[in-house]
BAMIVO-478345 format. One record per residue (C-alpha): residue number from 1; residue in three letters; x, z, y. Coordinates in steps of 0.2 Angstrom, whole numbers, plus 5000, padded with zeros to 4 digits. Layout:
<recs>
<rec nr="NUM" rest="ala" px="X" pz="Z" py="Y"/>
...
</recs>
This chain:
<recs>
<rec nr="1" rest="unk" px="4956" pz="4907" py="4941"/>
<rec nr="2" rest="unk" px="4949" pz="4922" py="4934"/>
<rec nr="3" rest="unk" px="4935" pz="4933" py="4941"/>
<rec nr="4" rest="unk" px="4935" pz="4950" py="4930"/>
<rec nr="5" rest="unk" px="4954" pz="4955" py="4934"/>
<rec nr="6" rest="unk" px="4955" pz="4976" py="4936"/>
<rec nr="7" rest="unk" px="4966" pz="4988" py="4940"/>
<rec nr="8" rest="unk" px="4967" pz="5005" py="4937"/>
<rec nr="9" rest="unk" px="4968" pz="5016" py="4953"/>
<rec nr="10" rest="unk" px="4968" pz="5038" py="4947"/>
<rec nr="11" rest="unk" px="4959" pz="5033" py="4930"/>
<rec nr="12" rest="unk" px="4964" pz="5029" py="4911"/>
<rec nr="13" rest="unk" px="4952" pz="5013" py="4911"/>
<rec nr="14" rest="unk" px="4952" pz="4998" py="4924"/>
<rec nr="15" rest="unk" px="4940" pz="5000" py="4934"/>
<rec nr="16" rest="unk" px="4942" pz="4992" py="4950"/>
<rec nr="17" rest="unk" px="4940" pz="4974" py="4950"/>
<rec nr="18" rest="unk" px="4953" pz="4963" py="4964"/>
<rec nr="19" rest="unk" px="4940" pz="4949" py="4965"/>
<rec nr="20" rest="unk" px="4945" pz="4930" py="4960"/>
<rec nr="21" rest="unk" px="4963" pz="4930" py="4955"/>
<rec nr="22" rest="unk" px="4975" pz="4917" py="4950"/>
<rec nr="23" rest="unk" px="4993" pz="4918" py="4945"/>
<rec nr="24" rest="unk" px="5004" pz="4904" py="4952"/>
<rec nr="25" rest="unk" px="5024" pz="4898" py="4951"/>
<rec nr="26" rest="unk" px="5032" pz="4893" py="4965"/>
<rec nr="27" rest="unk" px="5050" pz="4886" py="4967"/>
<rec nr="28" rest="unk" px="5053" pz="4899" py="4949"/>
<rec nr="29" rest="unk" px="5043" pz="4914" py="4959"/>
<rec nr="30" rest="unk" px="5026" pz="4920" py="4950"/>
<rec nr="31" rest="unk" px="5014" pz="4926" py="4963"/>
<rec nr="32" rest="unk" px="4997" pz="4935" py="4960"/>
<rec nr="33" rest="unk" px="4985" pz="4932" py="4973"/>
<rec nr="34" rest="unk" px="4967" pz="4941" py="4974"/>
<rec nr="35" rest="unk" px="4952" pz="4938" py="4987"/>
<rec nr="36" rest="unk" px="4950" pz="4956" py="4987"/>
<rec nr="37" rest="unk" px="4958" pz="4965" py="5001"/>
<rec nr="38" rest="unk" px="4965" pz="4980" py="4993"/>
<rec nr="39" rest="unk" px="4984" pz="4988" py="4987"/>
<rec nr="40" rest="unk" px="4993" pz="4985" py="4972"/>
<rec nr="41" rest="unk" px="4993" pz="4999" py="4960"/>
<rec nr="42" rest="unk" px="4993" pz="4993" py="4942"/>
<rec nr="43" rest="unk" px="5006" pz="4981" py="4934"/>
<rec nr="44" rest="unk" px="4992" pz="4977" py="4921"/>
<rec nr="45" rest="unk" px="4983" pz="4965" py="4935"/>
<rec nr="46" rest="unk" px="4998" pz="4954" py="4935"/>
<rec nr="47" rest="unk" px="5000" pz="4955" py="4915"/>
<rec nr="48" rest="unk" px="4982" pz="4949" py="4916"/>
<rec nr="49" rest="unk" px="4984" pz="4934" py="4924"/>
<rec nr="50" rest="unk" px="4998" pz="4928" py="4914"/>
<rec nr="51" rest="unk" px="5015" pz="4935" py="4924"/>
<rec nr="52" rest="unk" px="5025" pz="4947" py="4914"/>
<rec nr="53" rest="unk" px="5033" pz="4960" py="4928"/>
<rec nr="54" rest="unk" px="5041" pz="4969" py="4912"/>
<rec nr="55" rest="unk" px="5055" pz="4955" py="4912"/>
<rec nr="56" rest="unk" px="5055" pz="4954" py="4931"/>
<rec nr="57" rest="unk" px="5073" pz="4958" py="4940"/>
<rec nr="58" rest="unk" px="5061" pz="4960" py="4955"/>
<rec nr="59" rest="unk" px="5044" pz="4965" py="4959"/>
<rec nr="60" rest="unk" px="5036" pz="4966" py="4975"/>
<rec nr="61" rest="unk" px="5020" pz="4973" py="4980"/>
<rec nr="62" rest="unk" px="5008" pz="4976" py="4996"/>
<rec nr="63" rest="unk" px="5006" pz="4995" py="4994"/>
<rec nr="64" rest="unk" px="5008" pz="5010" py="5005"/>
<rec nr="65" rest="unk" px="5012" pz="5022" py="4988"/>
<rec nr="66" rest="unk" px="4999" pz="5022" py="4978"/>
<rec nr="67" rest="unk" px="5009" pz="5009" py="4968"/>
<rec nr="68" rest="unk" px="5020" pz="5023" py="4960"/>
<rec nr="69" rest="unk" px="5010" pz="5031" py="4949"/>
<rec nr="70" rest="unk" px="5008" pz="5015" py="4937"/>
<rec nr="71" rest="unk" px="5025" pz="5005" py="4942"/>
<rec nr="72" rest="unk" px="5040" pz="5019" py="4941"/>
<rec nr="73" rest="unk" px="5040" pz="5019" py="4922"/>
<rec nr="74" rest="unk" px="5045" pz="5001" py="4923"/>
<rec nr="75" rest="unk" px="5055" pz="5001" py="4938"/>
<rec nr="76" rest="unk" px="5073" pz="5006" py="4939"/>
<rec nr="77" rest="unk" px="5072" pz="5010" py="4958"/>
<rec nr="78" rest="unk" px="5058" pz="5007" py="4972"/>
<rec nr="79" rest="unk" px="5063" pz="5001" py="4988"/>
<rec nr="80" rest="unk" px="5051" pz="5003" py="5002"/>
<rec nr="81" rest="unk" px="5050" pz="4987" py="5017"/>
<rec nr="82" rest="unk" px="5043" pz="4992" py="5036"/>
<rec nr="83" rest="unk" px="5034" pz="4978" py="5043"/>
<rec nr="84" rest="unk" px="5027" pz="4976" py="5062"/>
<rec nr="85" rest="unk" px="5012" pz="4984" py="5065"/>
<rec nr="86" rest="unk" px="5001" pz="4998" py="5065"/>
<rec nr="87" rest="unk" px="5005" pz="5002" py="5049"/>
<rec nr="88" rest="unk" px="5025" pz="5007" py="5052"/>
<rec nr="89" rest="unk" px="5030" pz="5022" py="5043"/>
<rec nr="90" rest="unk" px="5046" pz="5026" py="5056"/>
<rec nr="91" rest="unk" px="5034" pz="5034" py="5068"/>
<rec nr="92" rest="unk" px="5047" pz="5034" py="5082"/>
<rec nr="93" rest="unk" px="5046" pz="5014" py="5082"/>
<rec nr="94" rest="unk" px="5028" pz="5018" py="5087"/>
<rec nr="95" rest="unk" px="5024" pz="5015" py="5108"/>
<rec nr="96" rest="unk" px="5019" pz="5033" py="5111"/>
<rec nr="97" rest="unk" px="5019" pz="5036" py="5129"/>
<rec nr="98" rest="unk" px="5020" pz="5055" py="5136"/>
<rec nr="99" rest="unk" px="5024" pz="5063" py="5119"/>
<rec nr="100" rest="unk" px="5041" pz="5065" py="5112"/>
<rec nr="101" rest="unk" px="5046" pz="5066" py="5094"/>
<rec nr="102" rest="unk" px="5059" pz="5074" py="5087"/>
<rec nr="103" rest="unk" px="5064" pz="5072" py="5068"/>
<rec nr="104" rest="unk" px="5070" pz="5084" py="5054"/>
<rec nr="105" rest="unk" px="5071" pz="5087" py="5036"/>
<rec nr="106" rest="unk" px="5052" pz="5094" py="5037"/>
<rec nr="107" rest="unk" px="5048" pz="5078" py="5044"/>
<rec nr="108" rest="unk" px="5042" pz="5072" py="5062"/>
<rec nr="109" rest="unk" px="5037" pz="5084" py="5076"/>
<rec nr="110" rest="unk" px="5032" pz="5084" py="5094"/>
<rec nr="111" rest="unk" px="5039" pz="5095" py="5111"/>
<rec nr="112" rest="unk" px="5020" pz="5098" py="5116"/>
<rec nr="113" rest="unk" px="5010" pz="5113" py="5111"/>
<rec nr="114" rest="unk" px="4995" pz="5110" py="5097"/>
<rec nr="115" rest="unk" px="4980" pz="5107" py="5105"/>
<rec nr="116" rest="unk" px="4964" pz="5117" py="5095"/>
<rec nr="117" rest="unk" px="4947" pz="5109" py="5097"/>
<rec nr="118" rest="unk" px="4931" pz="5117" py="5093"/>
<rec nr="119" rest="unk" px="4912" pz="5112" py="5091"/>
<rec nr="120" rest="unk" px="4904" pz="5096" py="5089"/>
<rec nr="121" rest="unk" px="4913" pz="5079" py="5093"/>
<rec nr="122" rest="unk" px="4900" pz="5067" py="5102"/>
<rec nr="123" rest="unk" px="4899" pz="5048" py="5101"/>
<rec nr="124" rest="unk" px="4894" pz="5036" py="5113"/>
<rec nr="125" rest="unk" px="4884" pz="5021" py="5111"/>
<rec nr="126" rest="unk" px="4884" pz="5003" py="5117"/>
<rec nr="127" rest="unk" px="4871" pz="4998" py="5130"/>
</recs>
């Protein structure tokens, strides 16, 4: 278990740490695991705890996109997975209600007008 595992996120140097960290085999898999809640961007965190994801035939990641930056030079191909949740990326899977999207090549679009607003948005508190 290590405590001063970083990652690079935009930046030449490491420099943002993914807590405790420990790298573990299971059933022939490696698996890094981290107590800070936080995307995968740089190959160099699992490197650090022992797993070498230069010899991999398969790496898998918990990351939106930010992950491509430091893992296509030692990919041959990424492959994206859509999991349940708020976080889905098919935005027609998503339960609108009274909105209708419609999909093209510039990308997802709705039948209803833009609506403009203007001045100050105002906040209510608890009571």
């Amino acid at each position: 278990m290590r405590d001063d595992v970083k990652q690079r996120m935009f930046a030449a140097d490491p420099n943002m740490p993914i807590g405790l960290a420990v790298g573990l085999r299971a059933d022939g898999i490696d698996i890094a695991v981290n107590s800070i809640r936080q995307q995968t961007f740089d190959p160099d965190c699992f490197r650090e705890l022992g797993i070498n994801v230069d010899s991999k035939a398969l790496v898998v990641v918990k990351s939106s996109q930010h992950f491509r930056a430091l893992f296509d030079p030692i990919a041959r191909t990424a492959l994206y997975c859509d999991a349940p949740g708020s976080l889905c990326m098919d935005f027609a899977k998503l339960p609108y209600s009274g909105i209708r999207l419609t999909r093209s090549n510039a990308g997802y679009h709705s039948d209803q007008p833009v609506r403009r607003v203007t001045g100050a948005i105002a906040s209510r508190s608890k009571e």
